[in-house]
Kinemage of the C-alpha trace (Angstrom):
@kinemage 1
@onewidth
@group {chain A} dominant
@subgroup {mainchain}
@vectorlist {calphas} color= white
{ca unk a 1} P 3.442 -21.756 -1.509
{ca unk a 2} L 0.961 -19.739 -3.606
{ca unk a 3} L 1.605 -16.241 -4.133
{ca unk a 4} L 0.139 -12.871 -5.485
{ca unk a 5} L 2.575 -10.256 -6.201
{ca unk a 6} L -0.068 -7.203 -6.449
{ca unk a 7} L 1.802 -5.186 -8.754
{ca unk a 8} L 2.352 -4.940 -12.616
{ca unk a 9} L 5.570 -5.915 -14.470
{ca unk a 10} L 6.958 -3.331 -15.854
{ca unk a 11} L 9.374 -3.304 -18.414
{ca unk a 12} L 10.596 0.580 -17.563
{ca unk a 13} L 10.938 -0.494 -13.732
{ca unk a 14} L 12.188 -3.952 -13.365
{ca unk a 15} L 11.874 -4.413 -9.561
{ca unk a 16} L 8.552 -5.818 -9.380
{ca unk a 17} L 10.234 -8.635 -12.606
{ca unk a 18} L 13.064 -9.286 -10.754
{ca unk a 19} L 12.173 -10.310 -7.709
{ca unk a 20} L 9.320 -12.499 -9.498
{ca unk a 21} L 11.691 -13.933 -12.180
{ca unk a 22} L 13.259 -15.590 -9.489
{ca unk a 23} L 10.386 -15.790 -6.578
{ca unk a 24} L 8.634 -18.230 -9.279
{ca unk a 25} L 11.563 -20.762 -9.333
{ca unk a 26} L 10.532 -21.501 -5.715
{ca unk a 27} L 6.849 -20.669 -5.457
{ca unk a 28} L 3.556 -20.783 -7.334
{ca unk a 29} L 3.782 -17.104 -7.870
{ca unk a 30} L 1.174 -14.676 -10.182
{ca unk a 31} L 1.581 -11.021 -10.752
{ca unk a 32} L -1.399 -8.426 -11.233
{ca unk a 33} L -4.001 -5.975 -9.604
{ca unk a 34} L -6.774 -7.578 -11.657
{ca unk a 35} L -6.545 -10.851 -9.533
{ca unk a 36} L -6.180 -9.016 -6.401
{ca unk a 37} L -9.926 -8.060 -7.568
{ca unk a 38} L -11.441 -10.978 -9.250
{ca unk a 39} L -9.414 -13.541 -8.520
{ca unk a 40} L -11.110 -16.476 -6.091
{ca unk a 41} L -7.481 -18.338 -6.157
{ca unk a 42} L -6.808 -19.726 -2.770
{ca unk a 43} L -3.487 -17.468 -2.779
{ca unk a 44} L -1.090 -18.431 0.977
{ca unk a 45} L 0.094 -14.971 0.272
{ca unk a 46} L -1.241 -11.408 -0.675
{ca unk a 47} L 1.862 -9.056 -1.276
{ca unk a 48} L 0.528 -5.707 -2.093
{ca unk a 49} L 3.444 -2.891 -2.770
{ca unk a 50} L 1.675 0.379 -3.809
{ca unk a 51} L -1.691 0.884 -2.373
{ca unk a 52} L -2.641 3.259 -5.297
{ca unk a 53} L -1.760 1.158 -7.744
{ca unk a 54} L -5.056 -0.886 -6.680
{ca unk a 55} L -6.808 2.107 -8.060
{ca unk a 56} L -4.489 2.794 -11.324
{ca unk a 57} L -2.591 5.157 -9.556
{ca unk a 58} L -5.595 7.483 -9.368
{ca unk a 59} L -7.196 9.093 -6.004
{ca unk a 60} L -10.135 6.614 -4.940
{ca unk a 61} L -13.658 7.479 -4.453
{ca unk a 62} L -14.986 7.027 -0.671
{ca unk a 63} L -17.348 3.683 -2.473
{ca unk a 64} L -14.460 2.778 -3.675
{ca unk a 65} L -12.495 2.846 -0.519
{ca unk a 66} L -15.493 0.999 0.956
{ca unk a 67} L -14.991 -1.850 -1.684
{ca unk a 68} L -11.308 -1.801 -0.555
{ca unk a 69} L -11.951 -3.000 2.892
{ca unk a 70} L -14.751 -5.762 1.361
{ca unk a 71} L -11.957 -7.473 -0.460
{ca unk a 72} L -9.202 -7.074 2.016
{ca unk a 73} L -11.637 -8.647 4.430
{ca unk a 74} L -12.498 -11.536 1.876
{ca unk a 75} L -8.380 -11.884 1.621
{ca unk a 76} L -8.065 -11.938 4.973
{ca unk a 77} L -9.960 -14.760 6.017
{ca unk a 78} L -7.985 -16.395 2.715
{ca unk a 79} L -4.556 -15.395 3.498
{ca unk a 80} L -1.579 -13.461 5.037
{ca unk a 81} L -1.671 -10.142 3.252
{ca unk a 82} L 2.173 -8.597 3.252
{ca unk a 83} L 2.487 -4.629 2.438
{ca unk a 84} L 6.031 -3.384 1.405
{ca unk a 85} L 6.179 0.162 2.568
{ca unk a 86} L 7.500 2.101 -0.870
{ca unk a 87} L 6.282 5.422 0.196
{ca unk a 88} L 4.874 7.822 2.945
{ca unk a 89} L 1.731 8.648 0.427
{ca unk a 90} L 1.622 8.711 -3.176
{ca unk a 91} L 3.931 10.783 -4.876
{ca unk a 92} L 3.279 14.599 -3.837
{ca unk a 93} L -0.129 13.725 -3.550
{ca unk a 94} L -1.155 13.744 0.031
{ca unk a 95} L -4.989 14.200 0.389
{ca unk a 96} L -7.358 12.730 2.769
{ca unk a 97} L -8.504 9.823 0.268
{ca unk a 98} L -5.047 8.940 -0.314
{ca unk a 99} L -3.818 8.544 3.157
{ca unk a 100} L -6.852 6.929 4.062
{ca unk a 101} L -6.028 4.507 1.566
{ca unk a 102} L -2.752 3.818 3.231
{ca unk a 103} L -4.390 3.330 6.381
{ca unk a 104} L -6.878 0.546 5.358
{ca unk a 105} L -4.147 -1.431 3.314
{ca unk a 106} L -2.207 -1.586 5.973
{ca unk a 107} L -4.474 -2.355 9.234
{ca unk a 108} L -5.238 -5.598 6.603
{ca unk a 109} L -1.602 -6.415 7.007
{ca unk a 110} L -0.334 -9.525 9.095
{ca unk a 111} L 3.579 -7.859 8.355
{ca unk a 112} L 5.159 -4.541 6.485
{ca unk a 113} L 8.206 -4.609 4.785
{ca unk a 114} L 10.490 -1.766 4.885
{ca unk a 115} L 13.495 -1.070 2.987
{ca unk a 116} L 15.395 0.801 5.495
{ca unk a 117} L 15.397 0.764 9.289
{ca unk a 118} L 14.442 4.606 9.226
{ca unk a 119} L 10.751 3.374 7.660
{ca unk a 120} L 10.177 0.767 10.550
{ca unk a 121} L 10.851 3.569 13.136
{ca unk a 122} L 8.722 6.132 11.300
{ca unk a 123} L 5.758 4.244 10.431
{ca unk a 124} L 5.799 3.396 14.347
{ca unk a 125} L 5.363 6.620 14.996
{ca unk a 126} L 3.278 7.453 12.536
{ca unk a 127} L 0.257 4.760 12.933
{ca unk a 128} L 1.147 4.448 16.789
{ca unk a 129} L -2.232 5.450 17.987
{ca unk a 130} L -3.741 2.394 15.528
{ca unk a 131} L -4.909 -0.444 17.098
{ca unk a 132} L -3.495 -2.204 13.873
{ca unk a 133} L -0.017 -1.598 14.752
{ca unk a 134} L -0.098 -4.239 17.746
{ca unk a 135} L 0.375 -7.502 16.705
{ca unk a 136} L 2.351 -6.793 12.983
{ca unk a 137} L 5.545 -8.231 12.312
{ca unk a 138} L 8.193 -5.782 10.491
{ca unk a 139} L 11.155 -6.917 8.319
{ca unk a 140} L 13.806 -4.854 6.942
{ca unk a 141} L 14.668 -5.876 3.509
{ca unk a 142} L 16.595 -3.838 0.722
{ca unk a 143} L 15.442 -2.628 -2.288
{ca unk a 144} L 18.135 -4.811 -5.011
{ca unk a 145} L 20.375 -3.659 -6.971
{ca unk a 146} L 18.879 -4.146 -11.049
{ca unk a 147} L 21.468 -7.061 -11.885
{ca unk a 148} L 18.978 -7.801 -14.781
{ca unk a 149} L 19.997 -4.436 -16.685
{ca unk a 150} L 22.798 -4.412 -19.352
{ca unk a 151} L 25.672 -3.365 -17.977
{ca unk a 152} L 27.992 -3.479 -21.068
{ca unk a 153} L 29.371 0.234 -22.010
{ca unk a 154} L 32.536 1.908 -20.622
{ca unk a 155} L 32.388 5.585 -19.661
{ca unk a 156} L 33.948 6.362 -22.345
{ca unk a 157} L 31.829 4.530 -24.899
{ca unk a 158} L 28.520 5.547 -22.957
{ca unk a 159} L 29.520 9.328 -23.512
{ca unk a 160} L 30.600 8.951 -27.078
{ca unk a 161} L 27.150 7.324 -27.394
{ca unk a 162} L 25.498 10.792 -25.984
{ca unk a 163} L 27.335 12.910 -27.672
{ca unk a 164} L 29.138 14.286 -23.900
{ca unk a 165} L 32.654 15.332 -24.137
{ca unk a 166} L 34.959 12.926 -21.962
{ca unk a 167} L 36.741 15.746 -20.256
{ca unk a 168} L 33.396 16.401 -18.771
{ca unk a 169} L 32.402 16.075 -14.844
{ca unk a 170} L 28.651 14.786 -15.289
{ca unk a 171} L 25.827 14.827 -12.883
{ca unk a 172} L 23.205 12.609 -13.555
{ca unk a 173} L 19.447 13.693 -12.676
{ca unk a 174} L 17.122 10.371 -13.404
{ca unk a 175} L 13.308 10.222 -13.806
{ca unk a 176} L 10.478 12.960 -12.743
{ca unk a 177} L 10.952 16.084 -10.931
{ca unk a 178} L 8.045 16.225 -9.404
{ca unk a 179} L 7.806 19.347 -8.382
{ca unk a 180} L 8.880 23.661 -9.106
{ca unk a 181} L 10.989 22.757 -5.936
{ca unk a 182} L 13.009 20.266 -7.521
{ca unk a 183} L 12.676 22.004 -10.486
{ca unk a 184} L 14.509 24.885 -8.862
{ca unk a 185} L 17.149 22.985 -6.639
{ca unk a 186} L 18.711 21.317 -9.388
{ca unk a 187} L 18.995 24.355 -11.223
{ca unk a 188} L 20.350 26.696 -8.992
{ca unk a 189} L 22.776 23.928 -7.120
{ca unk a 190} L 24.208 23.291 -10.504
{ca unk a 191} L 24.792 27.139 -10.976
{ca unk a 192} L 26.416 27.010 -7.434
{ca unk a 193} L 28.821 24.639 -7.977
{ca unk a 194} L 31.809 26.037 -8.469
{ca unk a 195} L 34.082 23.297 -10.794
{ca unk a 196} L 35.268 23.489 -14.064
{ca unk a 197} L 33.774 21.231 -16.798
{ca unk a 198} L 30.456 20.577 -14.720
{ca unk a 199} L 27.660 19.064 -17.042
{ca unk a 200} L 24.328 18.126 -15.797
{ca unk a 201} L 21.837 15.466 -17.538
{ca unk a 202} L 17.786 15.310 -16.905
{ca unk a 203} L 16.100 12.551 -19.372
{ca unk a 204} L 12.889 13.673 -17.828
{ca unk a 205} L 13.084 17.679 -18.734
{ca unk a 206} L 9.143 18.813 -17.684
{ca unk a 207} L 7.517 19.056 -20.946
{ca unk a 208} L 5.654 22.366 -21.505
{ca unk a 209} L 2.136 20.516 -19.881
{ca unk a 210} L 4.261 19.174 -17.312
{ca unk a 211} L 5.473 22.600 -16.137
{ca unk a 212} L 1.734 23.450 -16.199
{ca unk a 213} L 0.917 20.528 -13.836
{ca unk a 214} L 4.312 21.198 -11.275
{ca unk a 215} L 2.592 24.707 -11.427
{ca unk a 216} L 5.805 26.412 -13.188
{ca unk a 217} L 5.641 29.091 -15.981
{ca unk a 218} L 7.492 28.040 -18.577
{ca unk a 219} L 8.999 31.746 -19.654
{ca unk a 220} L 10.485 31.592 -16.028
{ca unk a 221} L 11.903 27.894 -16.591
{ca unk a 222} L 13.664 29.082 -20.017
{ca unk a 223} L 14.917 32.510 -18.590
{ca unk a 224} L 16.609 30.079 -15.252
{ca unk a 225} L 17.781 27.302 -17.480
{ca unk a 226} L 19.473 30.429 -20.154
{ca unk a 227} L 20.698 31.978 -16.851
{ca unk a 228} L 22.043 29.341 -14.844
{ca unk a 229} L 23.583 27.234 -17.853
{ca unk a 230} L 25.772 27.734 -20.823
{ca unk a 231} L 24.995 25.281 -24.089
{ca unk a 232} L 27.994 23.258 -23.497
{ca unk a 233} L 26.665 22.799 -19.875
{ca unk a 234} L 23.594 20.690 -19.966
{ca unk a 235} L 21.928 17.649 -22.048
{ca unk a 236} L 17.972 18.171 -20.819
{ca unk a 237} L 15.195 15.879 -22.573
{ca unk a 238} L 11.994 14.518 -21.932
{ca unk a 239} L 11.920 10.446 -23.458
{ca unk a 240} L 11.128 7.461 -22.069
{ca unk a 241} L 14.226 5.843 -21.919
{ca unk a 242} L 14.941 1.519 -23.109
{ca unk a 243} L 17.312 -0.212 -20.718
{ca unk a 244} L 20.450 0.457 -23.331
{ca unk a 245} L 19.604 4.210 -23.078
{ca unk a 246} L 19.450 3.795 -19.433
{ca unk a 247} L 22.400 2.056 -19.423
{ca unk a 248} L 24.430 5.007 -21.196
{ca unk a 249} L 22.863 7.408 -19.151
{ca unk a 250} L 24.277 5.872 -15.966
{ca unk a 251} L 27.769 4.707 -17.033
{ca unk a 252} L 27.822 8.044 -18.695
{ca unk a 253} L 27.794 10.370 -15.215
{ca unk a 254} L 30.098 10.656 -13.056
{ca unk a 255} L 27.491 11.009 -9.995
{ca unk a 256} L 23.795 10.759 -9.480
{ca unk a 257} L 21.814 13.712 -7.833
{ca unk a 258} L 18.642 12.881 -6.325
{ca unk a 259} L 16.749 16.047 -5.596
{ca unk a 260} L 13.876 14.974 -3.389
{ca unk a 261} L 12.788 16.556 -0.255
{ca unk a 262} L 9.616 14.372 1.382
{ca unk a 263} L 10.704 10.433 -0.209
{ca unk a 264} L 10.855 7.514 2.137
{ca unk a 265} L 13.238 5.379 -0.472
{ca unk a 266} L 14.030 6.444 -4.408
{ca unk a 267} L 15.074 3.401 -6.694
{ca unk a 268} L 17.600 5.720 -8.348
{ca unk a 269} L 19.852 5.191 -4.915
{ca unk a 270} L 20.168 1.637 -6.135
{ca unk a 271} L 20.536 2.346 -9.811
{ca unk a 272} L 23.246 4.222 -9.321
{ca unk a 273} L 25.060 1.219 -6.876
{ca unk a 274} L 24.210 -0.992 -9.845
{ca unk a 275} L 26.015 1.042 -12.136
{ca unk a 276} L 29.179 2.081 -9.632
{ca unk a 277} L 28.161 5.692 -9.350
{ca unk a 278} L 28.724 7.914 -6.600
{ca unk a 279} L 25.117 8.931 -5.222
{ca unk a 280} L 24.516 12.467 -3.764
{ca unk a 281} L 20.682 12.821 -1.743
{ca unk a 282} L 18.645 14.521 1.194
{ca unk a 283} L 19.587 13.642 4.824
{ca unk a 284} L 16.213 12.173 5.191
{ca unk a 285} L 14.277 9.143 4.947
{ca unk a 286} L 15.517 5.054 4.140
{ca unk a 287} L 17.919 7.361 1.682
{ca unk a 288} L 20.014 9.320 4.100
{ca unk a 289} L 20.189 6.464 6.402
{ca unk a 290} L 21.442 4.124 3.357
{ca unk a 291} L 23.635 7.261 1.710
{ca unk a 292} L 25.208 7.801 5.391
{ca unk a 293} L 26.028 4.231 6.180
{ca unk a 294} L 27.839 3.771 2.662
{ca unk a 295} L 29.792 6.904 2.925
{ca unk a 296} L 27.965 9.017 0.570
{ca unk a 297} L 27.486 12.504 0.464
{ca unk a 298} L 24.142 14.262 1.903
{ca unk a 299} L 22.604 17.197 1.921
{ca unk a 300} L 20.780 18.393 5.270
{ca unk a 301} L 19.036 21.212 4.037
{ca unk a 302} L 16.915 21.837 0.348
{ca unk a 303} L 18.696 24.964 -0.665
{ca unk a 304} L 21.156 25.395 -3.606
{ca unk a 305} L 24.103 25.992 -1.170
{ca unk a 306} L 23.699 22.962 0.531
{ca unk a 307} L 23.501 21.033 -2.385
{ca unk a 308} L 25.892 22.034 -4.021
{ca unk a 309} L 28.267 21.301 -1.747
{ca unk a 310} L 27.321 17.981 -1.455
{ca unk a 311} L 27.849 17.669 -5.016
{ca unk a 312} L 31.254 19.131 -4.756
{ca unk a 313} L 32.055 16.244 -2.266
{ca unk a 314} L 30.473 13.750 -4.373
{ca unk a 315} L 32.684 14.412 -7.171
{ca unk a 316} L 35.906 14.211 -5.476
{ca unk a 317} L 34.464 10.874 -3.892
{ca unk a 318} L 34.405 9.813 -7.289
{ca unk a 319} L 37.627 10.243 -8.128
{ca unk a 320} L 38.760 8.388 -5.020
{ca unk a 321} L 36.650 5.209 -6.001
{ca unk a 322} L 33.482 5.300 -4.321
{ca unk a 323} L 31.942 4.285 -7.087
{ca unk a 324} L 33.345 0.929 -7.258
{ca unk a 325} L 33.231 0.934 -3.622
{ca unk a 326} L 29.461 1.331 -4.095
{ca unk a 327} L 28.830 -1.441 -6.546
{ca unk a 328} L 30.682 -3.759 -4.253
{ca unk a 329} L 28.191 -2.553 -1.184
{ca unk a 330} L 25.060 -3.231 -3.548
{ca unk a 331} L 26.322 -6.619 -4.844
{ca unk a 332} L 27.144 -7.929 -1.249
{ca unk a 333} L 24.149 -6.654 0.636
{ca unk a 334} L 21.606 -5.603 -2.048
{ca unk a 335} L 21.731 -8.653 -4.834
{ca unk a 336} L 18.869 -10.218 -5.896
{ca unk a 337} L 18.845 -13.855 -4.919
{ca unk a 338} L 19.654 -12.567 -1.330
{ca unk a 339} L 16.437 -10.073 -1.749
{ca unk a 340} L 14.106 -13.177 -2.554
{ca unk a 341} L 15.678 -15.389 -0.370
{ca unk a 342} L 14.691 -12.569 2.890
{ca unk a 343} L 11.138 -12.517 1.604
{ca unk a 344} L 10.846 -16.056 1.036
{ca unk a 345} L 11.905 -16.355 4.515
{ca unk a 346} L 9.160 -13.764 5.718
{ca unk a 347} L 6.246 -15.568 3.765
{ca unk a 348} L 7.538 -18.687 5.574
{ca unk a 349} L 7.017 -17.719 9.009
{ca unk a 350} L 3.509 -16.273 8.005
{ca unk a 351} L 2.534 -19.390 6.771
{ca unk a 352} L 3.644 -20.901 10.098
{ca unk a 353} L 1.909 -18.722 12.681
């Protein structure tokens, strides 16, 4: 079997390395946009997972969206092209170009992947007017848990490492907030939580450009985050974090908070199972149906109150175990060789039809 992942690996985000790390033991297997391009490889397989990314991640021009449909065509006569659904639309970004995009990748697509039931049913819905939708075959298969990540410090030693005091109940806020929304929720559900010894920890604070871009003055940001939280309260920085740091962030926190309001999946849902954390997100998308069926707590509505007390029930789920109750759930139905072994299985039965 010969097989283009059409993604980048990515040291920061290991999913795409994973799952080719050990794809490549049983298939010819490349990685890379560039071939998806140039390449005249006779590949069985196209896997494409974001459709931006063929573009850098930037909006396409309508000749280059014409050029799109050229090569898809030219793989399509080649191959069976396989789209895992990560998204509804790029991130926050949901202009006519961009979901145009999404709508020629996929009506190339012999099967989508989806990492939750709730995608299969919504993309259904979505594209059920689209002749395209007729004859593709849908799998389910989980995002994995990031076994490749050290996973070395105690609690303790991760929070002596950052400087956190170990009496301290610590909510965990990982990667970009994308938006003054997000901004705002974690803020003001932090403020609303009413427990003693509450600290909350962003590693990607908006820098003062990023506030810019999310559309946020930054004299209102400084006068909410001096209003809503005391110095011995909060650890907020903007760094690109190594897997060690990463590492200490997670086994550090107590919980995970994941403050998004329109995202189909968030790979912070399964770094926090990788790391035993209790995982606290929106009643919406692959994460409330994942979050629900593990027994974690969700929010139904984006406002502070809401939030806040789904934090409140996070943290006494921690201290009854879910953590380690979550770990277990991610190592027996998220772990990696399972993972490849369910799309090895899909590419299969491509290949034989």
């Amino acid at each position: 079997m010969k097989l283009l992942l059409v993604a980048e690996l990515n040291e920061t985000n290991t999913f795409i390395d994973d799952i080719y790390n050990v794809l490549s033991k049983d298939a010819e297997c490349d990685t890379g946009v560039d071939k998806f391009w140039n390449s005249s490889y006779n590949y069985d397989i196209i896997h494409i997972h974001w459709p931006e990314n063929l573009f850098n991640w930037l909006e396409p021009t309508k000749t280059q969206l014409v050029l799109l449909k050229h090569r898809l065509k030219y793989w399509y006569s080649k191959s069976k092209i396989i789209v895992t659904r990560h998204n509804y639309y790029p991130h926050y970004k949901k202009t006519l170009k961009f979901l145009e995009l999404y709508e020629i990748v996929y009506s190339s697509a012999r099967a989508i992947i989806h990492l939750g039931n709730f995608s299969k049913h919504e993309y259904l819905i979505r594209y059920k007017a689209l002749a395209f939708t007729n004859k593709q075959i849908h799998y389910i298969i989980p995002h994995q848990v990031y076994s490749k990540l050290p996973n070395t410090f105690t609690q303790k030693e991760a929070r002596r490492k950052l400087s956190i005091p170990q009496n301290k109940k610590v909510i965990l806020v990982f990667g970009s907030l994308r938006s003054s929304e997000e901004l705002n929720i974690v803020l003001r559900s932090f403020k609303s939580l009413k427990i003693r010894d509450k600290f909350l920890v962003a590693n990607a604070w908006p820098s003062q450009e990023q506030f810019k871009r999310i559309r946020i003055d930054l004299k209102l940001i400084n006068f909410l985050k001096t209003a809503f939280l005391s110095k011995d309260q909060y650890m907020l920085y903007n760094k690109k974090v190594n897997s060690n740091e990463l590492q200490s962030l997670f086994k550090a926190s107590n919980l995970v908070l994941i403050p998004r309001k329109e995202s189909l999946n968030s790979g912070n849902l399964a770094l926090g199972f990788t790391y035993g954390k209790v995982v606290v997100g929106p009643n919406s998308g692959n994460i409330g149906e994942i979050l629900i069926n593990s027994g974690n707590p969700v929010y139904n509505n984006f406002n502070n109150k809401d939030v806040s007390i789904a934090l409140e029930q996070g943290l006494l789920a921690d201290q009854q175990g879910l953590g380690e109750e979550n770990l277990k759930y991610g190592l027996t139905n998220w772990n990696l060789d399972l993972i490849v072994q369910l799309h090895l299985k899909a590419y299969s039965f491509l290949l034989s039809i």
